[in-house]
N, C-alpha and C positions, 0 to 999 in steps of 0.2 A: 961262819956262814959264808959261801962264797958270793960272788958278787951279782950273779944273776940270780940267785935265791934271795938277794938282800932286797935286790930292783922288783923282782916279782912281789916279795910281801910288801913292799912300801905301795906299788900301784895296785894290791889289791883292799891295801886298806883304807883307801877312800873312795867312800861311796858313790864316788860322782866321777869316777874315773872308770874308765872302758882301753882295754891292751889287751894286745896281741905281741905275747914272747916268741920266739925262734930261736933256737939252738946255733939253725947256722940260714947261709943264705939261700942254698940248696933248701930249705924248709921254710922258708922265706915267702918264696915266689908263689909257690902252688897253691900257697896255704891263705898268704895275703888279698888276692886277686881277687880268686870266690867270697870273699868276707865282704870286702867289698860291693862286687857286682849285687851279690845276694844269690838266692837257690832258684829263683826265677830265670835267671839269664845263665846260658850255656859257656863255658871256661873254656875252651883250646891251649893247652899250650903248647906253641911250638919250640924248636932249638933258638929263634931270637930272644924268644922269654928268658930263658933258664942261664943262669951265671956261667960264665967259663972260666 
């Protein structure tokens, strides 16, 4: 098993635990933010967000 499959079953096997994986950081940004804010509040991102 590699090692992000290992971290992902280990934090979905407890019940009391809530994660958010990303591949990279580029999938990171976009995807963290709105989780965050919630669907109520509008996301922008611009080029100061996003990893270079």
């Amino acid at each position: 098993m590699r090692p992000h499959e290992e971290l992902e079953q280990r934090l979905s096997a407890s019940p009391a635990s809530r994660a958010l994986l990303f591949s990279t950081g580029y999938l990171a940004n976009p995807g963290i933010v709105p989780a965050l804010l919630g669907r109520a509040m509008p996301y922008f991102p611009t080029s100061l967000t996003m990893p270079r």
